[in-house]
C-alpha positions as CSV (number, residue, x, y, z in Angstrom):
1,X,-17.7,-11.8,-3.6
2,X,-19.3,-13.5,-1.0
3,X,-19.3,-17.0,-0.1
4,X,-23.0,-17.1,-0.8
5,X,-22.5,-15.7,-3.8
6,X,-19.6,-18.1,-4.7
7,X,-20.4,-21.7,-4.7
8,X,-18.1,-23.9,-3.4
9,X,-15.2,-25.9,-5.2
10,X,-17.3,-29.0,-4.4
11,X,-20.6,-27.2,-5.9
12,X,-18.5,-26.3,-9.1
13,X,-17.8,-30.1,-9.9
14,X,-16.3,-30.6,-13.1
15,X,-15.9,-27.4,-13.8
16,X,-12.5,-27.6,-12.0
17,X,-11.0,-30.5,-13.9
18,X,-8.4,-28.1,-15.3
19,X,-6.9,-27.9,-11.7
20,X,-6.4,-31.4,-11.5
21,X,-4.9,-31.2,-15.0
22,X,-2.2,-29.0,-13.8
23,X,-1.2,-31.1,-10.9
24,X,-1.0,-33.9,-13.1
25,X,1.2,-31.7,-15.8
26,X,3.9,-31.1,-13.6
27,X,6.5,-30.0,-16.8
28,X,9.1,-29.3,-14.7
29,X,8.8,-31.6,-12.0
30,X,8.0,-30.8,-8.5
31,X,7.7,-27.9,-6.2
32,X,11.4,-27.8,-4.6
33,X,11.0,-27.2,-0.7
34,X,11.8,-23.9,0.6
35,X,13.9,-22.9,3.1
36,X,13.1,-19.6,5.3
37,X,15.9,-16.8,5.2
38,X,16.0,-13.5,6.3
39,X,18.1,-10.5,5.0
40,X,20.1,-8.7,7.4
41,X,20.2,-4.7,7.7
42,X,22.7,-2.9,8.8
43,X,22.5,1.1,9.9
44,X,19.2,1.2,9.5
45,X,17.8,4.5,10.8
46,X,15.0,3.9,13.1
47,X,13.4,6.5,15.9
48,X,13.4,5.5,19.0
49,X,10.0,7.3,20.0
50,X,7.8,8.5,17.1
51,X,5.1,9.9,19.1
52,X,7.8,12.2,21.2
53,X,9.6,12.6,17.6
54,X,6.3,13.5,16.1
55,X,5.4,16.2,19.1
56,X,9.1,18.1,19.0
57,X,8.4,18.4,15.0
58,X,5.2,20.6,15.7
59,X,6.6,23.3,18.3
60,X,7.5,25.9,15.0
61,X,3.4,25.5,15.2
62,X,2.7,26.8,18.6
63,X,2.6,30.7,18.1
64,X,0.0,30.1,14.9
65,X,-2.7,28.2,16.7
66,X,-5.3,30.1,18.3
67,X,-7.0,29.2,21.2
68,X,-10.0,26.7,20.5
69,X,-9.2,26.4,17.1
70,X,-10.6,23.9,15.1
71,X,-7.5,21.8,13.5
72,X,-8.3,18.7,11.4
73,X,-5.9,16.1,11.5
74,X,-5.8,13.5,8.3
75,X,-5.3,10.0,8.6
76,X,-5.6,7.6,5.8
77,X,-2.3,6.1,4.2
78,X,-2.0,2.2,4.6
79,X,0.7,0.6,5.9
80,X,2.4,2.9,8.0
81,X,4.0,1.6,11.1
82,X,3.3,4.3,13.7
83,X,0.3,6.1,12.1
84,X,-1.6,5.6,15.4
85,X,1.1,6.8,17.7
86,X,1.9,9.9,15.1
87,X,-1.6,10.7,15.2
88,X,-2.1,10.3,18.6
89,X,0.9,12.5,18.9
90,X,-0.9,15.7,16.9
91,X,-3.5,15.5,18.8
92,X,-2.1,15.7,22.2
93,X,0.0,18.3,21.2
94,X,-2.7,20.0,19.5
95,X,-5.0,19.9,22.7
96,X,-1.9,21.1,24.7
97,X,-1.9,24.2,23.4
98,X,-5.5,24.8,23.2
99,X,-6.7,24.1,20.2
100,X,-9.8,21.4,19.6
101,X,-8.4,18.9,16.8
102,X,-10.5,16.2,15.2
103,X,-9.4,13.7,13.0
104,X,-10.8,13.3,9.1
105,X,-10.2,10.7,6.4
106,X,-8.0,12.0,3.6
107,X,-8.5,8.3,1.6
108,X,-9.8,9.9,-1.6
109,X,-12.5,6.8,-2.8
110,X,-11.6,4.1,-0.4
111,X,-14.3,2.9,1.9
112,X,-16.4,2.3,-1.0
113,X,-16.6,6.3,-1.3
114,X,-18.6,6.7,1.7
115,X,-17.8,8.6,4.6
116,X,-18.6,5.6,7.0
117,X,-16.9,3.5,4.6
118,X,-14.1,5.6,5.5
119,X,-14.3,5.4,9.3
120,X,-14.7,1.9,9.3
121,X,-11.3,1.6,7.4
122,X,-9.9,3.8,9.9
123,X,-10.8,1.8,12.4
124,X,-9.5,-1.3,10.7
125,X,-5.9,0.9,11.0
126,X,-6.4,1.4,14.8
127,X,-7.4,5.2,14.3
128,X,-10.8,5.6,16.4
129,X,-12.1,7.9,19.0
130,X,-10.2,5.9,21.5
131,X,-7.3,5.4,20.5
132,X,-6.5,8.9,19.4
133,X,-8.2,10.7,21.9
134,X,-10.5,13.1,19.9
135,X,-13.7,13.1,17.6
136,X,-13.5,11.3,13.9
137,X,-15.5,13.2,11.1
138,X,-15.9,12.3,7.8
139,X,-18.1,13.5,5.0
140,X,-18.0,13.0,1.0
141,X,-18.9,16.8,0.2
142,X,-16.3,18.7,-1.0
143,X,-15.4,22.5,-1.9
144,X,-14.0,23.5,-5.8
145,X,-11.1,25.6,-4.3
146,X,-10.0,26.5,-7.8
147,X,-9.1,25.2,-11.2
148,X,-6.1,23.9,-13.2
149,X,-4.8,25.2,-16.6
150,X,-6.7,22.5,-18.1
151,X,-10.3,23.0,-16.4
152,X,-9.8,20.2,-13.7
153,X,-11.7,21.2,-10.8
154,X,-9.4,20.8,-7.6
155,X,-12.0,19.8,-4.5
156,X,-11.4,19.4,-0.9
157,X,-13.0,18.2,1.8
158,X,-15.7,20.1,2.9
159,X,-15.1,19.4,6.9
160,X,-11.3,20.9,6.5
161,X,-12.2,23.5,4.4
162,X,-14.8,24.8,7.5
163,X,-11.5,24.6,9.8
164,X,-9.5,26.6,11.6
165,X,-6.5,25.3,10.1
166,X,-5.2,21.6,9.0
167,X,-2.5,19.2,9.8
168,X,-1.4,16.7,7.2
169,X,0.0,13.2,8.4
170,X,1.1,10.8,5.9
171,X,4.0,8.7,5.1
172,X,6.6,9.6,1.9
173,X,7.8,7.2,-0.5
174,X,8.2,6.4,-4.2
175,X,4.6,6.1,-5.9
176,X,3.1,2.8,-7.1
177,X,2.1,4.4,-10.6
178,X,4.9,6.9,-11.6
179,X,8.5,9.0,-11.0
180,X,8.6,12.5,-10.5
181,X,9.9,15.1,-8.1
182,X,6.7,14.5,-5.7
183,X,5.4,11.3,-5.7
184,X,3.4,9.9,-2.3
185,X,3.5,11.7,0.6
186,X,2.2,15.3,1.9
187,X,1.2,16.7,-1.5
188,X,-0.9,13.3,-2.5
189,X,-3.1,13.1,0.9
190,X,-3.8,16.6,0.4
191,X,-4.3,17.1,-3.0
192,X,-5.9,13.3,-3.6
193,X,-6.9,11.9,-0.1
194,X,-8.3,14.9,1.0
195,X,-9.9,15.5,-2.5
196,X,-12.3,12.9,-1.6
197,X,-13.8,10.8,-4.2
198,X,-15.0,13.3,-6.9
199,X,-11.2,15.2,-6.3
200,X,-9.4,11.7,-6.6
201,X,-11.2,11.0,-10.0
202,X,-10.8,14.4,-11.7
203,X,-7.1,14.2,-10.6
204,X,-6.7,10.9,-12.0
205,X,-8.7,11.2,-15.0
206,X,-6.0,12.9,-17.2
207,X,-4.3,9.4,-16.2
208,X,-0.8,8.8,-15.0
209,X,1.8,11.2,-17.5
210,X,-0.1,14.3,-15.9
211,X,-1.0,12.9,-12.5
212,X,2.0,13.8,-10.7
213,X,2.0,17.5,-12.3
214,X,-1.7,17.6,-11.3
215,X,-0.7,16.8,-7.8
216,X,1.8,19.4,-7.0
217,X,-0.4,22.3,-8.6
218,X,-3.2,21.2,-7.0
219,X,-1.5,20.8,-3.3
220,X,-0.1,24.3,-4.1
221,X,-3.4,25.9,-4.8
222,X,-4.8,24.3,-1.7
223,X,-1.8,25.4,0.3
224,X,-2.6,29.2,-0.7
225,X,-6.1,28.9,1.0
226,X,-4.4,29.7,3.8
227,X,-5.6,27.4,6.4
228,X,-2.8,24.5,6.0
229,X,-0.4,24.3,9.2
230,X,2.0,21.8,7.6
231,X,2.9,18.3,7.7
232,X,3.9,15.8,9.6
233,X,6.4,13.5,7.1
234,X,6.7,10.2,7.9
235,X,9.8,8.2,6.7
236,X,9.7,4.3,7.2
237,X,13.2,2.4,6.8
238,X,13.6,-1.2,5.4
239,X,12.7,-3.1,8.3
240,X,8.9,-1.3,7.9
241,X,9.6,1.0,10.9
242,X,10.0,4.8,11.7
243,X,13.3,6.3,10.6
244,X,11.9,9.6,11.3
245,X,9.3,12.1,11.8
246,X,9.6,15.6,9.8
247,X,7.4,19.1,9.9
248,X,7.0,20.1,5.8
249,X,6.1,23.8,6.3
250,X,3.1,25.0,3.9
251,X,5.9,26.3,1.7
252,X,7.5,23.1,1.3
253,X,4.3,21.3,0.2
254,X,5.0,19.6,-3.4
255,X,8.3,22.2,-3.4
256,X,12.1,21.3,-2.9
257,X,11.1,20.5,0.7
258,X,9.2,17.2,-0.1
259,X,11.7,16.4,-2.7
260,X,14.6,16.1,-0.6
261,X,12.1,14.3,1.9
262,X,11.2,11.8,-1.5
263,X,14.9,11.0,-2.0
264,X,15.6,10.0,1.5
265,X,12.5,7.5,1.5
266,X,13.6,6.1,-1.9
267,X,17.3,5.6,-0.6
268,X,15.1,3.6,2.9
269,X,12.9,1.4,0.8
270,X,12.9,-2.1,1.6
271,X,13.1,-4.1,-1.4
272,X,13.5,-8.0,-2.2
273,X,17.0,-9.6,-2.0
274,X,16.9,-11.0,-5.7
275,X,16.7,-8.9,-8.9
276,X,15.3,-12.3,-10.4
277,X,12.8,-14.4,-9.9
278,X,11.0,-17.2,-11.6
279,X,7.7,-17.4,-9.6
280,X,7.4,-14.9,-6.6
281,X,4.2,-16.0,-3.9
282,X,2.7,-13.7,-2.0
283,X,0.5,-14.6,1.1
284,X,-1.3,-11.3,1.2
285,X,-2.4,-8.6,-0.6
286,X,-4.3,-5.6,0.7
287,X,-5.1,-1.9,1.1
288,X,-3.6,-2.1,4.5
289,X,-0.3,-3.1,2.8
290,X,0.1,-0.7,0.0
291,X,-2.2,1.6,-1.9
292,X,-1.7,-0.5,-5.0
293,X,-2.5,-3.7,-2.8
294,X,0.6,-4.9,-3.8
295,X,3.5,-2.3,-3.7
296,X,4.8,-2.0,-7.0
297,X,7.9,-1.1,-6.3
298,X,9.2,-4.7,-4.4
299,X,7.3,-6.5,-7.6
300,X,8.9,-4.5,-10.4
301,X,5.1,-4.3,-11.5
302,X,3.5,-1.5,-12.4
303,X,1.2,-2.0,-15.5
304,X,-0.2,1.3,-15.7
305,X,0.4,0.8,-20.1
306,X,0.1,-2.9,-20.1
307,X,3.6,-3.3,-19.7
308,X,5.8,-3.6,-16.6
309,X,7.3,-0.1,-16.1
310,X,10.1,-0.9,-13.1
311,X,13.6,-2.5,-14.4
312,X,13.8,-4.7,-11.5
313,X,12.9,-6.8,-9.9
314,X,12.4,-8.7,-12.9
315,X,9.7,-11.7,-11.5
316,X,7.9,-14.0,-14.5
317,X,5.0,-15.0,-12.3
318,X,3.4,-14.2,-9.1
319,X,0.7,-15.7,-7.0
320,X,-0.7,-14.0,-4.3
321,X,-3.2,-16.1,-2.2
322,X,-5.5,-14.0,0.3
323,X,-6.4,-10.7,1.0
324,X,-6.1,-8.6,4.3
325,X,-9.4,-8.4,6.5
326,X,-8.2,-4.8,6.8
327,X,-9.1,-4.4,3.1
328,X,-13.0,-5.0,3.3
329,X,-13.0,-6.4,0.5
330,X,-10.9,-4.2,-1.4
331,X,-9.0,-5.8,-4.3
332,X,-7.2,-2.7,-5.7
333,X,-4.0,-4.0,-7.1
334,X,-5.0,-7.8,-8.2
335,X,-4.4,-7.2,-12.0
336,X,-0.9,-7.4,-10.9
337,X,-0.8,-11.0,-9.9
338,X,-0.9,-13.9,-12.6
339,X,-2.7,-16.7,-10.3
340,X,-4.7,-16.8,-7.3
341,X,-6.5,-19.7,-5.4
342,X,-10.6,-19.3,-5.5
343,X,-10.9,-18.8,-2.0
344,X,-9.4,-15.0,-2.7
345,X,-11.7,-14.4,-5.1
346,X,-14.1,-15.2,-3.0
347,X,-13.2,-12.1,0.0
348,X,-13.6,-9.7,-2.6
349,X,-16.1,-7.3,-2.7
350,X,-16.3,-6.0,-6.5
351,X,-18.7,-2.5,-5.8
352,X,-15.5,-1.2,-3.1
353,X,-12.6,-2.7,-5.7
354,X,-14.2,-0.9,-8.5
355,X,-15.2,2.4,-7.3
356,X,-11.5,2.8,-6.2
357,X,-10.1,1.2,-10.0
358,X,-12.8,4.0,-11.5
359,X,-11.6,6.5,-9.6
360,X,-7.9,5.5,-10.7
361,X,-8.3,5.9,-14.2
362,X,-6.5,3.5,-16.7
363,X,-3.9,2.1,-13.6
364,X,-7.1,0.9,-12.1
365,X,-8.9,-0.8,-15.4
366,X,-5.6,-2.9,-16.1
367,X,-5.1,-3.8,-11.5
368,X,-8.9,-4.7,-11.4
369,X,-8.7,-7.3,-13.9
370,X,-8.7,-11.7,-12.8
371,X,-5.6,-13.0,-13.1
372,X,-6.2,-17.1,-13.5
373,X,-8.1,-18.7,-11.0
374,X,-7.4,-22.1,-9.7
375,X,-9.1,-24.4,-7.0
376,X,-6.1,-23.9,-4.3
377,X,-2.9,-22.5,-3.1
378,X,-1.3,-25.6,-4.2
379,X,-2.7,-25.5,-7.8
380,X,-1.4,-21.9,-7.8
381,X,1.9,-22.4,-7.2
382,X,2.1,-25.4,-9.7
383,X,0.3,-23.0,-12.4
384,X,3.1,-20.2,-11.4
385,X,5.6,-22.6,-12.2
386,X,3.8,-23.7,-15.5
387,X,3.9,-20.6,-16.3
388,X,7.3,-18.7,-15.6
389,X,9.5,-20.5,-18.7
390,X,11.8,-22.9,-16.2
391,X,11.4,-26.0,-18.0
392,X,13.9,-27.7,-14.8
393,X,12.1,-27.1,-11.6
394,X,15.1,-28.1,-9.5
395,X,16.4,-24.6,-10.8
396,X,13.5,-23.0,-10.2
397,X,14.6,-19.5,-8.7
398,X,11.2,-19.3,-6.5
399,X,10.5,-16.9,-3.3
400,X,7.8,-16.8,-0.8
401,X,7.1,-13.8,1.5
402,X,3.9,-12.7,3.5
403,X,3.3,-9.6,2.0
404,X,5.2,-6.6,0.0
405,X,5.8,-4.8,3.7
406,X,7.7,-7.7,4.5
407,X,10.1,-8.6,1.5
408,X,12.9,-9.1,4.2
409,X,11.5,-12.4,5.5
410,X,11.3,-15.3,2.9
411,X,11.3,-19.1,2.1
412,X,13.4,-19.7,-0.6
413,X,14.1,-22.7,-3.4
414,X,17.5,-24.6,-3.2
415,X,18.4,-22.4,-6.6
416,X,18.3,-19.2,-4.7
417,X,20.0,-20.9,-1.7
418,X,23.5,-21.3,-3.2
419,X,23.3,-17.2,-3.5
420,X,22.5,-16.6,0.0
421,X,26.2,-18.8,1.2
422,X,28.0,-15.8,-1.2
423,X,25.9,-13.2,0.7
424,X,26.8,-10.9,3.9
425,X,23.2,-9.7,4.5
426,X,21.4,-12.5,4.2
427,X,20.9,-15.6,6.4
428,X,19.0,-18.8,7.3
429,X,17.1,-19.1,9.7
430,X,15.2,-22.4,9.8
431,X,15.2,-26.0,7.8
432,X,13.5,-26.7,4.5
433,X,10.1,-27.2,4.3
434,X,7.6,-27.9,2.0
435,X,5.8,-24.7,0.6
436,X,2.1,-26.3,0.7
437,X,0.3,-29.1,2.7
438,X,-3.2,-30.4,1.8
439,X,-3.6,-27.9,-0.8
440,X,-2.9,-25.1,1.6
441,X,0.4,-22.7,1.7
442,X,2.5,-24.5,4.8
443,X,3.0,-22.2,8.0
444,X,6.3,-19.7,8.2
445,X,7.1,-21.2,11.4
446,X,7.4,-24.9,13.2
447,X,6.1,-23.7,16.2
């Protein structure tokens, strides 16, 4: 919503009394200050050159490309550290031994389901002409490559399907929505991102028990069109970096390949320091930091059936107070929060955030809904606290971090403070502060 569409908090008038209610409630008290820590990691895999790590991984490829070959390279995954540089990387390598690669979007809706929609969001990740030295295309259209046992339709994109051959790129990690033996990673962007919107939604449509199953037997009847040269797997370790850069073969698509990839990115993922919280705030949300806006798996959120789904972490409330220009406007993942200040609501644009929550079936109704809306980030805070069942807010067990890509760096609350002295891995790193300042979260640093 725009601000022109919005009015202002001084155009609303009364209608905001409430806010001032809240500050005035107070049940607890006040709004401890927060003290910035940061956890420390210890052998933490981590390459030291992803784009050389990324171009060794595709030399089993050189005797199957032909010269001049068309090869499409996907981009499309948020959040990934080195997607430019791995990218980059295929190409080059691609070009070296004669082929002609272009890169496609394999986002599924996102973009607003429009193929510039899609370009503009992968410029917003640093992939453009430029940067990765070849053409971008992009195009909605897709092909019906087969069926499942069910009827489902599996579609891909149109552009890859006219190939020579494609190149998957895409991080693996443990979904947002679900468990299983493939979750995210080379299977999804093929059988999903590169399913385009129409692919996306029929895949989604049986909702989440069958969406992983759908998944695998649709990347595997893809695969078996013959024109799939691998993947490149991308593993990302606590600290939000490379660990390492992986060639799945086309017979370890959404087989015991990716699996064994899956468990390794599970046993990397950075998670929060505490398995309980009482209010958790969140600077940022956005599509650029997780595909669920929010990455369910630091929350303990997952609400796919109403109800959290994750056994830890276990958080009562969480405010999450702007949302990444890299989204444009996307708002995928805001159900999950329970308060935000009305200057969020007013970056979202609600035709992108709900042609990606109807393309995501009943996940997308419940992380498309409002959570409460109050006037600013220091009214959402105090309604967090209202809300998380601590009637003593000098015990209130309260966290702060910038967004769930970054749940190493916090601000903390004196009651989660006497924890950090009993731990190894975790440290202070700067005085107390107070969280907000003329209604406004407070900066991260005193510089």
């Amino acid at each position: 919503m725009s601000s022109a569409q919005q009015p202002s908090s001084e155009a609303r008038g009364s209608s905001w009394g409430p806010f001032e209610a809240v500050r005035g409630l107070r049940p607890g008290g006040v709004i401890p200050q927060v003290t910035p820590i940061r956890r420390l990691l210890s052998d933490v895999p981590t390459s030291a050159d992803p784009y050389a790590e990324a171009q060794a991984a595709l030399e089993p490829l050189r005797p199957r490309i032909a010269p001049d070959a068309r090869i499409a390279v996907t981009a499309g995954s948020r959040g990934i550290h080195d997607l430019v540089p791995v990218v980059k990387a295929a190409v080059d390598w691609l070009k070296s031994v004669g082929a002609a690669p272009f890169v496609i979007p394999a986002m599924g809706s996102h973009g607003g389901a429009t193929a510039d929609g899609q370009k503009e969001m992968l410029a917003g990740l640093g992939i453009t002409p430029g940067s990765v030295g070849c053409p971008i295309e992009a195009t909605m259209e897709t092909v019906v490559v087969g069926t499942l046992s069910d009827g489902t339709g599996i579609h891909h994109d149109a552009i890859a399907a006219k190939a020579d051959g494609v190149l998957l790129v895409n991080r693996v990690k443990p979904h947002t929505d679900f468990r299983g033996p493939i979750e995210s990673g080379i299977a999804k962007i093929l059988a999903i991102g590169l399913g385009n919107h129409v692919g996306a939604a029929s895949l989604h449509a049986g909702g989440i028990p069958s969406l992983g199953g759908n998944i695998e037997a649709a990347a595997r009847m893809v695969v078996a069109q013959g024109k799939v040269l691998g993947g490149l797997a991308i593993l990302e370790n606590a600290r939000e970096k490379t660990a390492a850069v992986e060639l799945l073969e086309p017979d370890g698509i959404a087989g015991v390949a990716e699996q064994a990839l899956l468990q390794r990115a599970g046993g990397l993922l950075g998670r929060l320091p505490f398995d309980e919280l009482d209010v958790l705030v969140i600077d940022e949300l956005g599509k650029d930091k997780s595909g669920a806006g929010m990455d369910t798996n630091v929350i303990g959120r997952c609400w796919v059936h109403g109800i959290p789904e994750f056994e830890s972490p276990s958080i009562a409330t969480i405010s999450v107070h702007s949302l990444t220009p890299a989204s444009h406007g996307n708002a995928s993942g805001l159900g999950l929060a329970d308060v935000i200040p009305a200057r969020l609501l007013e970056q979202v644009d609600f035709r992108v955030s709900y042609v990606n929550a109807l393309t995501s079936g009943a996940g997308g109704a419940r992380r498309s809904r409002l959570p409460m809306v109050m006037e600013d980030d220091e009214a959402t805070v105090l309604a967090a606290a209202t809300m998380c069942g601590r009637r003593d807010w000098s015990e209130l067990r309260l966290a702060r971090i910038k967004d769930t890509l970054s749940p190493n760096e916090l601000m903390v609350t004196p009651a989660l403070l006497t924890e950090v002295s009993d731990r190894f891995d975790l440290e202070i790193t700067g005085p107390a502060r107070d969280l907000t300042a003329a209604g406004r979260l407070g900066p991260w640093s005193d510089a």
